[in-house]
Backbone as CSV, one residue per row, in Angstrom:
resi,resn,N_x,N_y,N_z,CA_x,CA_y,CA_z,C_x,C_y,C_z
1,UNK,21.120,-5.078,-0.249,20.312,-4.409,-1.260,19.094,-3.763,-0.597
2,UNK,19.372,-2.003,-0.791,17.880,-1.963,-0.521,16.492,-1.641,-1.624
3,UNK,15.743,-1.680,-1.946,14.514,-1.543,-2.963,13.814,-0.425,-2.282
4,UNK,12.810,0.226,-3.126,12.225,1.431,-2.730,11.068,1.516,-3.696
5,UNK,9.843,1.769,-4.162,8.617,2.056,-4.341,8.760,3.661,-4.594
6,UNK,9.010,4.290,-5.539,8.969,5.649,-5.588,9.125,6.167,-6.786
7,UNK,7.354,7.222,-6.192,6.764,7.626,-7.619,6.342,6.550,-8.701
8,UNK,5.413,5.818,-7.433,5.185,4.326,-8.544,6.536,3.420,-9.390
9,UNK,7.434,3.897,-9.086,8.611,2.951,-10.226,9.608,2.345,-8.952
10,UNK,9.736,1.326,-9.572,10.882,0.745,-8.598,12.234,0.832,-9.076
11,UNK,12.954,1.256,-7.311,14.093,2.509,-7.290,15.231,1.285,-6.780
12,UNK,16.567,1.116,-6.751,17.750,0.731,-5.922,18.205,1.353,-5.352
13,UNK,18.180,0.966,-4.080,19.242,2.425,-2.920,20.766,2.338,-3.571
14,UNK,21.361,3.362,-4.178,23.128,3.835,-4.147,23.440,5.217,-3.633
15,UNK,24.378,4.594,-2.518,24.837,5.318,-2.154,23.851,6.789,-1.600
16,UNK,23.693,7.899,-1.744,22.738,8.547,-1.230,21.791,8.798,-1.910
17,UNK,21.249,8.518,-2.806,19.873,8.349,-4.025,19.695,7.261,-4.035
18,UNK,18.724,6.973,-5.111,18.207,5.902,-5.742,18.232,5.773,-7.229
19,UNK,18.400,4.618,-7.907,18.737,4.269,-9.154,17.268,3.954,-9.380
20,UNK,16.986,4.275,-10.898,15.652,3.921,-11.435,15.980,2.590,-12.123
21,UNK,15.408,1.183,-11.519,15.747,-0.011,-12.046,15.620,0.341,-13.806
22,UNK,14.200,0.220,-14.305,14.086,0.079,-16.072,15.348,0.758,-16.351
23,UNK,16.129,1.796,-15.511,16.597,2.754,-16.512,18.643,1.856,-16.609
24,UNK,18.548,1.714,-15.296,19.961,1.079,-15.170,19.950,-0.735,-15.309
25,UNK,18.719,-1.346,-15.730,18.659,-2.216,-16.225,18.513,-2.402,-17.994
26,UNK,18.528,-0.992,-18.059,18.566,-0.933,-19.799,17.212,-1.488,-20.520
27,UNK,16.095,-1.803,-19.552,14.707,-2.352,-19.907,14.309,-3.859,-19.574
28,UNK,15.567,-4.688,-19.144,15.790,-6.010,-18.499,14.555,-6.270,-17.720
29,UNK,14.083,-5.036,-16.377,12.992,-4.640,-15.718,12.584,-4.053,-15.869
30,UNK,11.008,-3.581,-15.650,10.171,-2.704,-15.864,10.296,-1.857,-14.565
31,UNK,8.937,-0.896,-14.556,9.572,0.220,-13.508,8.220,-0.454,-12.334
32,UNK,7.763,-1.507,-12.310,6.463,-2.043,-11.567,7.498,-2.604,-9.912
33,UNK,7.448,-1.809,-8.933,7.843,-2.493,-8.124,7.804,-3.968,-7.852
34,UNK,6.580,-4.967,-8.051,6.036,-6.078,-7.660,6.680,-6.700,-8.332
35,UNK,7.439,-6.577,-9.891,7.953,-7.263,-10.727,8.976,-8.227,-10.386
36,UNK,9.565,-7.434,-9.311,10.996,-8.626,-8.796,10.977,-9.869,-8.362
37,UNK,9.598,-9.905,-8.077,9.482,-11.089,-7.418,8.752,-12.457,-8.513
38,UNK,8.397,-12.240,-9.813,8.339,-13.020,-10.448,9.187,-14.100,-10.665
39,UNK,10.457,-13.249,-10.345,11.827,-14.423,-10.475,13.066,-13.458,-9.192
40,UNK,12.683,-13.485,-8.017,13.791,-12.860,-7.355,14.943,-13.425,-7.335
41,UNK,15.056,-14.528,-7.967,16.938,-14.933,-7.459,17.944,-14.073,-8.903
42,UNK,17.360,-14.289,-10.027,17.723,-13.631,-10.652,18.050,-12.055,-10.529
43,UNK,16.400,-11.687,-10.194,16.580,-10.207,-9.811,17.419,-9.732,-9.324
44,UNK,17.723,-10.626,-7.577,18.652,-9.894,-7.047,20.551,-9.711,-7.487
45,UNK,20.594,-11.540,-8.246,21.391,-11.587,-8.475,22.179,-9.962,-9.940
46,UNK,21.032,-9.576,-10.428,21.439,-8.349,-11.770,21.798,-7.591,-10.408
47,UNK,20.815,-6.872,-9.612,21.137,-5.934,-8.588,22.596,-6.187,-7.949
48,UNK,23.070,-6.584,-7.601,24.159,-7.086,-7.110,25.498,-7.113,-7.649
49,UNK,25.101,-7.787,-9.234,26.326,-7.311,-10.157,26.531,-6.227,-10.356
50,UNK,24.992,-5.355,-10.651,25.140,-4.221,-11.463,25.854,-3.406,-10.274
51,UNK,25.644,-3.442,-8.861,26.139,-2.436,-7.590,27.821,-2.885,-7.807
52,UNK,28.044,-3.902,-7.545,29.578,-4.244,-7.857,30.538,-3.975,-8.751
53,UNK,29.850,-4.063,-10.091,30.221,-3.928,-11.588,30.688,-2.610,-11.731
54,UNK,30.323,-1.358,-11.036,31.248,0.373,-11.018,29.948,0.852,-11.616
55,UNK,29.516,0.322,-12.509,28.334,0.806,-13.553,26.988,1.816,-12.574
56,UNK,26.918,1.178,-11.737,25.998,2.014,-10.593,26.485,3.254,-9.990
57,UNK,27.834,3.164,-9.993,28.894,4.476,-9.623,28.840,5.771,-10.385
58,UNK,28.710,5.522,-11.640,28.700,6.202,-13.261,27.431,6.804,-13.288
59,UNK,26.676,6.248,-12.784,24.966,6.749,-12.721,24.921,7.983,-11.865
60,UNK,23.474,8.514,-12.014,23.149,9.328,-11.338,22.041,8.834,-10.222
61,UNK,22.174,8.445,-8.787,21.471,8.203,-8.396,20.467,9.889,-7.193
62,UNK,19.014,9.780,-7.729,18.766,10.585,-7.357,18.193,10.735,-6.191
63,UNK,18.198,11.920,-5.181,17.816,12.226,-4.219,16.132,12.132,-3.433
64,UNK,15.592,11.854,-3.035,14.117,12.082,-3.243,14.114,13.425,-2.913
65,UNK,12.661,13.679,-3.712,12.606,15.275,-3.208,11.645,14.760,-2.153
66,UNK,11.059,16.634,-1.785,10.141,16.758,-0.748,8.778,16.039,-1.135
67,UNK,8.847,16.241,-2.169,6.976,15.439,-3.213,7.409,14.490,-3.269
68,UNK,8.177,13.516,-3.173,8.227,11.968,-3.744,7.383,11.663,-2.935
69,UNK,6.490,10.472,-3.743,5.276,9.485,-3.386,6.126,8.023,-3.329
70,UNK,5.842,7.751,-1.825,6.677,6.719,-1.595,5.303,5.295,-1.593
71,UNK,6.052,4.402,-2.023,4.642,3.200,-2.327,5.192,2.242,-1.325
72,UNK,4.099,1.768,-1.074,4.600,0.422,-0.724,5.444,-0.297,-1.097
73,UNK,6.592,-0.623,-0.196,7.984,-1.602,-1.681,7.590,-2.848,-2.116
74,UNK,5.894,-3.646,-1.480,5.518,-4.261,-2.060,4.023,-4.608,-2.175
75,UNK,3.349,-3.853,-3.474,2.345,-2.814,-3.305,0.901,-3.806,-3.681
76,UNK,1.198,-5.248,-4.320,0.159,-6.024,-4.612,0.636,-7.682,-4.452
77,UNK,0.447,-8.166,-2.742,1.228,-8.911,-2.256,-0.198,-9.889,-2.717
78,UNK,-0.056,-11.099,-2.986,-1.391,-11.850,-3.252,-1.864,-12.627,-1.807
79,UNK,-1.190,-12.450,-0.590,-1.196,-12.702,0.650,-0.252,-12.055,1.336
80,UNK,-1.009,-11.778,2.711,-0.419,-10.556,3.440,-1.183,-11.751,5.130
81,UNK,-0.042,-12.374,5.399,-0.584,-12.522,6.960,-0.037,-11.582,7.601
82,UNK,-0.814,-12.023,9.282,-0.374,-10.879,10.504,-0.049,-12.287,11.346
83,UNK,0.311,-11.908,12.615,0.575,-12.510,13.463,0.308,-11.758,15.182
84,UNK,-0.574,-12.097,15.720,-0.804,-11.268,17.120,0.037,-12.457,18.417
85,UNK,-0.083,-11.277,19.361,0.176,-12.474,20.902,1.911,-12.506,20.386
86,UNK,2.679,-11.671,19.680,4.315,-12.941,19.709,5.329,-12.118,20.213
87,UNK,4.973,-11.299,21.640,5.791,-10.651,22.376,5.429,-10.997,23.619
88,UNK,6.475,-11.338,24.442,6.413,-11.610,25.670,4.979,-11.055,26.466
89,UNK,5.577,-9.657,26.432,5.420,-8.269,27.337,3.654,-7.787,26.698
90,UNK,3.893,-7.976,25.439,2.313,-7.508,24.631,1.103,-8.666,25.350
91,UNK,1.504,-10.170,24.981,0.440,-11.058,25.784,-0.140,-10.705,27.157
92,UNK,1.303,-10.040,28.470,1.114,-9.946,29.461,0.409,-8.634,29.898
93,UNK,0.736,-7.402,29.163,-0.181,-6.143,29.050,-1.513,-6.688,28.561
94,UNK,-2.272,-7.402,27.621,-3.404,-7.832,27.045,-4.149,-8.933,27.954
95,UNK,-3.514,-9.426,29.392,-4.010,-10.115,30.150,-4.379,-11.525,29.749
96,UNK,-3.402,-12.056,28.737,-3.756,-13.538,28.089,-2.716,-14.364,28.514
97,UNK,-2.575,-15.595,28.479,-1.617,-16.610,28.167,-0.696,-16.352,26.804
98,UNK,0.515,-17.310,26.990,1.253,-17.231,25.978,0.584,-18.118,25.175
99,UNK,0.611,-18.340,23.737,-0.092,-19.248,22.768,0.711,-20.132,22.727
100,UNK,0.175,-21.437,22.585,1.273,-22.681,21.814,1.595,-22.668,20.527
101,UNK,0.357,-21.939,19.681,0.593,-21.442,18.041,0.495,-20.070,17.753
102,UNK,1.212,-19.662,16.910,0.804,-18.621,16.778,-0.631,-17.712,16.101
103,UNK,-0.856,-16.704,16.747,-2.183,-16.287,16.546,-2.203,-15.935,15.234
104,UNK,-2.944,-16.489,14.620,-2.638,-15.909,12.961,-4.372,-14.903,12.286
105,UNK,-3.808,-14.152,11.460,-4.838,-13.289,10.889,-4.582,-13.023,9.365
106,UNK,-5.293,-12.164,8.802,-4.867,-11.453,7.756,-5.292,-10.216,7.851
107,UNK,-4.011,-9.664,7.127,-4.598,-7.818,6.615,-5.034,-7.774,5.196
108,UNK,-5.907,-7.284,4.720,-6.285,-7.370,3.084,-5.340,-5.851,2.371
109,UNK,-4.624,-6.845,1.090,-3.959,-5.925,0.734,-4.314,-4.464,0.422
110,UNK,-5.528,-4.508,0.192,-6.171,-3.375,0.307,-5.873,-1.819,1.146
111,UNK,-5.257,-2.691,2.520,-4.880,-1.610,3.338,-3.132,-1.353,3.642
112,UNK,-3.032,-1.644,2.259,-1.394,-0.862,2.098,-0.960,0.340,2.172
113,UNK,-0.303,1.043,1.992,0.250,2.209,1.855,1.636,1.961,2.286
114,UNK,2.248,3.786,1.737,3.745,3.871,1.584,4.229,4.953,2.418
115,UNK,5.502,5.090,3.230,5.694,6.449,3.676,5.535,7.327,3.661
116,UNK,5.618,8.122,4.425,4.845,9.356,4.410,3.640,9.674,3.902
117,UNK,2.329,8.722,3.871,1.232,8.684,3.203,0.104,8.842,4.156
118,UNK,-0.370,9.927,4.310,-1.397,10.254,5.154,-2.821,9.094,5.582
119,UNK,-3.158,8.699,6.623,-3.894,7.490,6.686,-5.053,8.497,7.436
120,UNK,-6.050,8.374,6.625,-7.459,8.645,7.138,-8.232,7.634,8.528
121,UNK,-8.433,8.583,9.438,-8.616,7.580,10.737,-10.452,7.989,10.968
122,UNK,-10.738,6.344,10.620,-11.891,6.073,10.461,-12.441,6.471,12.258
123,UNK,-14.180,6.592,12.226,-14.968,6.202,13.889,-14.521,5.249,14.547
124,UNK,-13.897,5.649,15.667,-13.355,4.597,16.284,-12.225,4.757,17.255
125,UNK,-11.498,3.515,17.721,-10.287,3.800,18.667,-9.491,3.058,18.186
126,UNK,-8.356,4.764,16.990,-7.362,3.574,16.608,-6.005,3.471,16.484
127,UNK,-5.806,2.478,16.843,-4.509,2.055,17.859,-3.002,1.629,16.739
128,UNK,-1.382,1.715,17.425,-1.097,1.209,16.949,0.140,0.346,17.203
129,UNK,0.729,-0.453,16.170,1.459,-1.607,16.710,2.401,-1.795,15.182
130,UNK,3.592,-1.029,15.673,5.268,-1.510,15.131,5.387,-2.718,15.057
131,UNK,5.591,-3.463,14.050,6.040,-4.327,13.254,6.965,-4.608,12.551
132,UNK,7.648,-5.813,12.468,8.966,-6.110,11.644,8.153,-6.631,10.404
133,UNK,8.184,-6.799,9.328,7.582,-7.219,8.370,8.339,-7.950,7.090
134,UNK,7.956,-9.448,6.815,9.131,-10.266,6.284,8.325,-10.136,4.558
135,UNK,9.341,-9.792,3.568,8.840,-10.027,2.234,9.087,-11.822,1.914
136,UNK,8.344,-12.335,1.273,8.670,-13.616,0.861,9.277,-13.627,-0.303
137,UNK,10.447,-14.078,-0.877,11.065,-13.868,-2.091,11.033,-15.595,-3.038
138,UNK,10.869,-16.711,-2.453,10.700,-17.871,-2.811,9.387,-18.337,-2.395
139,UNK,8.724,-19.250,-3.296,7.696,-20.070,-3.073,8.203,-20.730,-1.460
140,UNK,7.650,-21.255,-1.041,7.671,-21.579,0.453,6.657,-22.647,0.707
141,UNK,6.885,-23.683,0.974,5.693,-24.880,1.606,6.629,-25.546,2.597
142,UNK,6.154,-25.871,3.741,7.003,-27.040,4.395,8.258,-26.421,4.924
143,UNK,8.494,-25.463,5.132,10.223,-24.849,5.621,10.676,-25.978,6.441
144,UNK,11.887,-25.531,7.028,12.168,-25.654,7.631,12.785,-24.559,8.729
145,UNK,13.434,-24.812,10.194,14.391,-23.635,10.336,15.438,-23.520,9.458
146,UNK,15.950,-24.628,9.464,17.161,-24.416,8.706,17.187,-23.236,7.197
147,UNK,15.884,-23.727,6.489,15.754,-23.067,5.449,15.168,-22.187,5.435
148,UNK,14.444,-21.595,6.373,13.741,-20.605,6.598,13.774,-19.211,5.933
149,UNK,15.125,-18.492,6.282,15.827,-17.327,5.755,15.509,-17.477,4.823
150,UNK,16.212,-18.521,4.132,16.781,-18.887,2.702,15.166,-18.092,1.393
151,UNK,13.740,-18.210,2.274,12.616,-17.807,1.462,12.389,-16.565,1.207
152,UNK,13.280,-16.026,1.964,12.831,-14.401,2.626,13.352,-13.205,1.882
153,UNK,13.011,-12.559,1.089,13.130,-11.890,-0.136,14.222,-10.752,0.805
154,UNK,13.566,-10.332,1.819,14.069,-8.949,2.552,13.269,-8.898,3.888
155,UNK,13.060,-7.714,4.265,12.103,-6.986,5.609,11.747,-5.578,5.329
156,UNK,10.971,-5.372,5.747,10.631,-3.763,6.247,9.796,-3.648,7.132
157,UNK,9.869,-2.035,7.560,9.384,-1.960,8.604,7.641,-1.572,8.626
158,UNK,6.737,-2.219,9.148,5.514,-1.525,9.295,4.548,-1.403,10.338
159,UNK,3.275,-0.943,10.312,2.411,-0.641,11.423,1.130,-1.549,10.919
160,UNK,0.784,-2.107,11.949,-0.667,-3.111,11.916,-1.459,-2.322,12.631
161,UNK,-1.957,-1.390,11.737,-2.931,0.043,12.738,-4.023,-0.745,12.793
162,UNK,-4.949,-0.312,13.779,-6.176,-1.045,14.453,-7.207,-0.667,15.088
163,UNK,-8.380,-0.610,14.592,-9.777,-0.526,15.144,-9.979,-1.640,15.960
164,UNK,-10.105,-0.408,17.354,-10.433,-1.481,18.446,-11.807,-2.262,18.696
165,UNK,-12.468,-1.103,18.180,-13.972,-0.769,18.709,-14.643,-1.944,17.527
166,UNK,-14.739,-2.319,15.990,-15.176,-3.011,15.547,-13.921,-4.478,16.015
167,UNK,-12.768,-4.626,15.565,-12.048,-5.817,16.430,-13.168,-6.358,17.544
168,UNK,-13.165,-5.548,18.448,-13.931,-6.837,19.501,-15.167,-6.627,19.610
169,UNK,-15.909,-6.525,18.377,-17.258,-6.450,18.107,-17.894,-7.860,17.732
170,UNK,-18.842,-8.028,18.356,-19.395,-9.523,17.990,-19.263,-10.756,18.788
171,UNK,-19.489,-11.987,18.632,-18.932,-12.837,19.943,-17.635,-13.426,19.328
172,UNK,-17.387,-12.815,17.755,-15.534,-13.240,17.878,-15.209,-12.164,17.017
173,UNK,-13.805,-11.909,17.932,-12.980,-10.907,17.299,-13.003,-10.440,15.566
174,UNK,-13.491,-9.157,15.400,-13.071,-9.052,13.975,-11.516,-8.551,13.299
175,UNK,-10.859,-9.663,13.791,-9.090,-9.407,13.942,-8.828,-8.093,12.147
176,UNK,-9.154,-9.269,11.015,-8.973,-8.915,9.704,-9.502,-7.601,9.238
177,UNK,-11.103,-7.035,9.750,-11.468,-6.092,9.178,-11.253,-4.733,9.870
178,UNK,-10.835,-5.425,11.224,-10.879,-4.004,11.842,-9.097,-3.201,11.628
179,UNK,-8.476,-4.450,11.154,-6.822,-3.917,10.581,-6.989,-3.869,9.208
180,UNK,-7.726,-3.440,8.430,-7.892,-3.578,7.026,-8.769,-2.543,6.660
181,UNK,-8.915,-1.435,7.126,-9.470,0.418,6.163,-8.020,0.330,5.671
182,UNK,-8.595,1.216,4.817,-7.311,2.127,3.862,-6.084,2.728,4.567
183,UNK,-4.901,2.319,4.468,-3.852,2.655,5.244,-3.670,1.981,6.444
184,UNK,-4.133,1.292,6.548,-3.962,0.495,8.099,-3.021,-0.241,8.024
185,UNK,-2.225,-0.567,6.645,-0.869,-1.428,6.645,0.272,-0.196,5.936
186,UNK,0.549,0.610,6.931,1.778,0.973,6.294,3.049,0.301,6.392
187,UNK,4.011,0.479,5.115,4.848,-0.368,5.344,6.528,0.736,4.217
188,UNK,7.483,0.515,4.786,8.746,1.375,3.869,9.434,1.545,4.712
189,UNK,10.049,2.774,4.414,10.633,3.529,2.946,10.998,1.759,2.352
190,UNK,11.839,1.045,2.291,12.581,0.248,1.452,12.521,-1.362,1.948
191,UNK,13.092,-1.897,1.011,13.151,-3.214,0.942,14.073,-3.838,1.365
192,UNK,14.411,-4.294,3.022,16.013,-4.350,2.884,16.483,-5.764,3.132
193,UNK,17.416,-6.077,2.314,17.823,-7.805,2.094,18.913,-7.901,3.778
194,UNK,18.629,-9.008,4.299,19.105,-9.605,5.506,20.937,-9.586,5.428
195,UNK,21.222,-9.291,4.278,22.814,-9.171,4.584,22.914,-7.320,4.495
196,UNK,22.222,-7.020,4.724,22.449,-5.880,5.284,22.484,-5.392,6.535
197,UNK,22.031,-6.257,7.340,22.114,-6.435,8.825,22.983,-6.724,9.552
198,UNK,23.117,-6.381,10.423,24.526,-7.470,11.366,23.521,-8.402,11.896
199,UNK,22.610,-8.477,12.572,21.739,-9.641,13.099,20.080,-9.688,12.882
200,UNK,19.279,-10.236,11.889,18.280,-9.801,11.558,17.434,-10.539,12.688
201,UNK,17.883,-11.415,13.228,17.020,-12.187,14.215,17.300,-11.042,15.663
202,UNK,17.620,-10.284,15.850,17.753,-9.164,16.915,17.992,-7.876,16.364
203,UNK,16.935,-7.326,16.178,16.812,-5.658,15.850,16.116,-4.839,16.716
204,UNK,16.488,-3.877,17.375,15.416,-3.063,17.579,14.383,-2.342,17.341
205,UNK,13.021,-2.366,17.428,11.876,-1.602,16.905,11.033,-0.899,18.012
206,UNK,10.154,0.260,17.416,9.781,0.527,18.231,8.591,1.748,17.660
207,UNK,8.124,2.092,17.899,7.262,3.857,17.407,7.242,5.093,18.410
208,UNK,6.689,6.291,17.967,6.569,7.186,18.796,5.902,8.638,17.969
209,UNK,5.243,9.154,19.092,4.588,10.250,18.145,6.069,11.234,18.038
210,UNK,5.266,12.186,16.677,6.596,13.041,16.227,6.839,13.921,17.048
211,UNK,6.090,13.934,17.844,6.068,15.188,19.514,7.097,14.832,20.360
212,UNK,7.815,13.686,20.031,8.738,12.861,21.373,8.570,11.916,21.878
213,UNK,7.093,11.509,22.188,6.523,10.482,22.826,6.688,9.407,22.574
214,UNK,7.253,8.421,23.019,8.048,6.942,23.172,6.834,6.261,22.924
215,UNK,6.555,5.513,22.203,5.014,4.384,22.644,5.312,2.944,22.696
216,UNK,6.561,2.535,21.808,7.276,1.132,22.195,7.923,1.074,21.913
217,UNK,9.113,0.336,22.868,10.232,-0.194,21.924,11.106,-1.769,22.701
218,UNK,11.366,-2.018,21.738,11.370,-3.769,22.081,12.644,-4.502,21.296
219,UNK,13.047,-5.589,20.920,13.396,-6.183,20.269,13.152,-7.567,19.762
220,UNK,13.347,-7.502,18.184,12.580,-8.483,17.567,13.165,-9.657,18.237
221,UNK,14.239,-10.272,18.931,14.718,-11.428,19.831,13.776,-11.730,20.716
222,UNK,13.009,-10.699,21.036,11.728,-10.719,21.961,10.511,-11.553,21.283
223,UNK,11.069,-11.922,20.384,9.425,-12.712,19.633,9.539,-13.835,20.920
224,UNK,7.904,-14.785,20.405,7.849,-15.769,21.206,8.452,-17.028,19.945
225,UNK,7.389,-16.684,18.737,7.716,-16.892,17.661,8.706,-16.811,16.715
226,UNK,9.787,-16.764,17.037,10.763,-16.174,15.927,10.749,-15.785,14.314
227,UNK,11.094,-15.396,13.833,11.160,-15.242,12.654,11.082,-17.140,11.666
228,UNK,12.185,-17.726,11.911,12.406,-18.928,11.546,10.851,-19.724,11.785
229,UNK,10.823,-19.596,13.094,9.292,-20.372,13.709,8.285,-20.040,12.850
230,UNK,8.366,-18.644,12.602,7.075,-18.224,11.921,7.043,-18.872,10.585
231,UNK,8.100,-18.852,9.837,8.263,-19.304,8.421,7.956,-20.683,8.750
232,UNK,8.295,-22.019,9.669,7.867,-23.353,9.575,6.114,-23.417,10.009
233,UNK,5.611,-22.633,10.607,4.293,-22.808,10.927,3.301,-22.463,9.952
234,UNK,3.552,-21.137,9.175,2.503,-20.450,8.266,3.091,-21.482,6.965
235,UNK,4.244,-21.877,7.092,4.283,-22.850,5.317,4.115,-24.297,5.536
236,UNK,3.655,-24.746,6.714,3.616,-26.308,7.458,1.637,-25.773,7.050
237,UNK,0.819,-24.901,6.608,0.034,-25.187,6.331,-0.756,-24.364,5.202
238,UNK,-0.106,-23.408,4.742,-0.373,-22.196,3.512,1.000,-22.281,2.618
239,UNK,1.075,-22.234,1.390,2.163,-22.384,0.503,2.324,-20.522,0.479
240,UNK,3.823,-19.965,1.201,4.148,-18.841,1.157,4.481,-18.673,-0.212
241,UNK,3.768,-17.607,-1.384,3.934,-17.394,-2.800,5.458,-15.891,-3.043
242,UNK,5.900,-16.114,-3.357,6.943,-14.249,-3.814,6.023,-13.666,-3.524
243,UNK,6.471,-12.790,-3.054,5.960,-11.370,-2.629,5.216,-10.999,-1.628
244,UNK,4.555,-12.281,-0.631,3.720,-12.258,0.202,4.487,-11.582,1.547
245,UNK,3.707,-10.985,2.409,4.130,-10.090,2.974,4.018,-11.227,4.493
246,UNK,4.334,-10.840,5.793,3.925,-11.576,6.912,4.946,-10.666,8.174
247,UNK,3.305,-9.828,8.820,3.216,-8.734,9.751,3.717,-9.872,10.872
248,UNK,5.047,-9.742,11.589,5.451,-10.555,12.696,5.008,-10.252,14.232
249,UNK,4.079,-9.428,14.563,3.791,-9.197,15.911,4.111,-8.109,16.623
250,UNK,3.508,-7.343,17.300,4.052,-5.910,18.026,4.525,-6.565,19.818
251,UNK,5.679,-5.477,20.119,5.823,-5.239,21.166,4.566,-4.783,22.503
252,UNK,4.824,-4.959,23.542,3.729,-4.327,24.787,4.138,-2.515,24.220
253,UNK,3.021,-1.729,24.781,3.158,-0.299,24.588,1.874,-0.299,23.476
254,UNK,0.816,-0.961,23.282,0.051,-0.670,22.264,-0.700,0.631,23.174
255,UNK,-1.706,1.510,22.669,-3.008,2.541,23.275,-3.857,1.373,23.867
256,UNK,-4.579,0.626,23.872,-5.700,0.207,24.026,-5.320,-0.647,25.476
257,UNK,-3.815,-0.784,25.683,-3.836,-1.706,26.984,-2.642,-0.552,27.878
258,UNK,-3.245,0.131,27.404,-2.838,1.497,28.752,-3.912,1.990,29.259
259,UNK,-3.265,2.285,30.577,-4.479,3.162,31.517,-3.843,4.209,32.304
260,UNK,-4.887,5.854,31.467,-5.870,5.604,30.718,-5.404,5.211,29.080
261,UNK,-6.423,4.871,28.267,-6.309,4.161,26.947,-5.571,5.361,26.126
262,UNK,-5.123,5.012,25.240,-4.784,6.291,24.721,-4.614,5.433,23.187
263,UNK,-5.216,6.927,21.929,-5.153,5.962,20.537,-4.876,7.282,19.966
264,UNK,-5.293,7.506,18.659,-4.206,8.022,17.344,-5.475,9.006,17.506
265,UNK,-5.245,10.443,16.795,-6.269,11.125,16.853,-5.744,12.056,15.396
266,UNK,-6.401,13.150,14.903,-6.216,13.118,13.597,-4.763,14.485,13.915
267,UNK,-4.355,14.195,13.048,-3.429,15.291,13.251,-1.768,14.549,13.875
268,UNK,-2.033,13.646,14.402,-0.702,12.982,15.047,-0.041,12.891,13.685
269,UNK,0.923,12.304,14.048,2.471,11.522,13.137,3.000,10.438,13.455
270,UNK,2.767,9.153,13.390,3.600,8.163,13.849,4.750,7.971,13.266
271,UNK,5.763,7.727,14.395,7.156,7.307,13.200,7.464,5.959,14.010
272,UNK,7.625,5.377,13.296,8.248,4.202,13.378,9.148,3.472,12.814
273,UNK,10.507,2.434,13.697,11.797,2.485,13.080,12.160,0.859,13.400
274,UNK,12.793,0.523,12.522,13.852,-0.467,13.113,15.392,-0.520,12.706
275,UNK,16.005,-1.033,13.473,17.622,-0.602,13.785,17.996,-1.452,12.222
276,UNK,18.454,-0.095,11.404,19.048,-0.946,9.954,18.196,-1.202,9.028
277,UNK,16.729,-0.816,9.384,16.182,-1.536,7.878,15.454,0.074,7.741
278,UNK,14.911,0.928,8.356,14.695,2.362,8.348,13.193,2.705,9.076
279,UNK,13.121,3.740,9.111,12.146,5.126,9.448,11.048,5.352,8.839
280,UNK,9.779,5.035,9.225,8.810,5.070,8.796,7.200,5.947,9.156
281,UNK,7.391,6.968,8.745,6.644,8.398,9.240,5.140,8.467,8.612
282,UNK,4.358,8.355,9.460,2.693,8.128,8.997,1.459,9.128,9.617
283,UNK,1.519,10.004,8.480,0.546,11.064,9.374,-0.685,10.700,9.292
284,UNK,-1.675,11.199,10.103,-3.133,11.374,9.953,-3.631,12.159,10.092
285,UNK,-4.851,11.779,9.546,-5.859,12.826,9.070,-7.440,12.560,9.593
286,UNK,-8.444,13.754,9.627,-9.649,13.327,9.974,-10.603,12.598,8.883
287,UNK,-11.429,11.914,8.979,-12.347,11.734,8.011,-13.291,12.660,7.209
């Protein structure tokens, strides 16, 4: 199943469009993306029939145009962690040790946004870092590995954009505020559930400007942290709620640990992808 945020209403990927949930749910759902997660087992379970059932076939699923306003596919998460340090190659470019825990932060939902959504780039040097990004679809305390998956609503793909210059301002890092202006969490096109994958614990990700330019690419097997790991550590001490979002860590290739440094300037395009869950294109702009 994939989900989609568009034009404020929440969409179902068929086939080459998208289905307007309220409309092919007959009013069952509203058109509020965030809604699914009040009760996702249900949710997904209607989605699922209704794709199977032919009834989705009969529909008209529509195309996006060139104007579609793509939202966040999950646009008012009531917690949004990050996670730094959980790539091999990123610790060893950043000149640190590997962690025994993982480095944990937050992004304030505040700094969401949706594809193709122009991100205003504040004073500063700012950087960025491809992300796998896990939706939480079950309450969550205490995981386990075993059960881990089992919480995980979907994935998508996003960017933990970053002010370097306030980040290491002060005698401790300002991890949260300097990833938290407006747009600094992009995250889309869609919502995509783990059986859509052939292996969600090994995907490839990566970014690059729209000019050609390669800036990383890695694979999520490359965590230090795994996916599973991450789910027993952040719910062994925070109760993961539906809908909460949790930024899993960038690959080495960030701007700020190249020489010379190199960061986002107004006018670029970042796109950024992962293998199967999709393409995620983020322009900027000056202040």
């Amino acid at each position: 199943m994939r989900l989609a945020n568009i034009n404020g209403r929440l969409a179902l990927r068929h086939a080459g469009g998208y289905l307007d949930v309220e409309t092919a749910s007959g009013g069952r759902y509203g058109p509020d993306p965030q809604a699914p997660f009040a009760d996702w087992d249900a949710f997904a379970r209607w989605a699922d029939e209704h794709l199977r059932s032919g009834r989705a076939d009969r529909a008209d699923g529509a195309e996006p145009a060139e104007d579609t306003l793509w939202g966040p596919p999950v646009p008012r998460p009531a917690q949004v962690f990050a996670v730094g340090l959980n790539y091999r190659d990123h610790v060893a470019e950043s000149g640190l040790q590997i962690p025994a825990e993982p480095a944990v932060f937050t992004k304030f939902p505040t700094s969401l946004t949706g594809h193709g959504q122009a991100v205003t780039l504040p004073e500063g040097l700012v950087d960025w870092e491809a992300e796998l990004v896990l939706v939480i679809g079950r309450h969550c305390h205490r995981a386990t590995r075993e059960t881990a998956w089992s919480h995980i609503a979907g994935v998508t793909v996003g960017q933990d954009l970053s002010e370097r210059r306030l980040q290491l301002t002060g005698p401790a890092p300002q991890f949260s505020l300097a990833k938290s202006y407006p747009g600094f969490g992009p995250t889309g096109p869609e919502l995509v559930t783990a059986d859509e994958l052939d292996d969600p614990d090994d995907l490839e990700l990566g970014c690059m400007l729209e000019n050609g330019e390669v800036l990383q690419k890695s694979r999520t097997s490359n965590m230090i942290f795994d996916v599973r790991e991450l789910i027993v550590r952040l719910s062994a001490v925070c109760p993961l709620l539906p809908g909460d979002l949790v930024f899993t860590g960038t690959p080495a290739g960030v701007g700020g640990a190249r020489t010379p440094q190199k960061f986002l300037a107004p006018g670029d395009t970042l796109v950024t992808w992962i293998e199967g869950v999709g393409t995620l294109r983020t322009p900027t702009a000056a202040r």
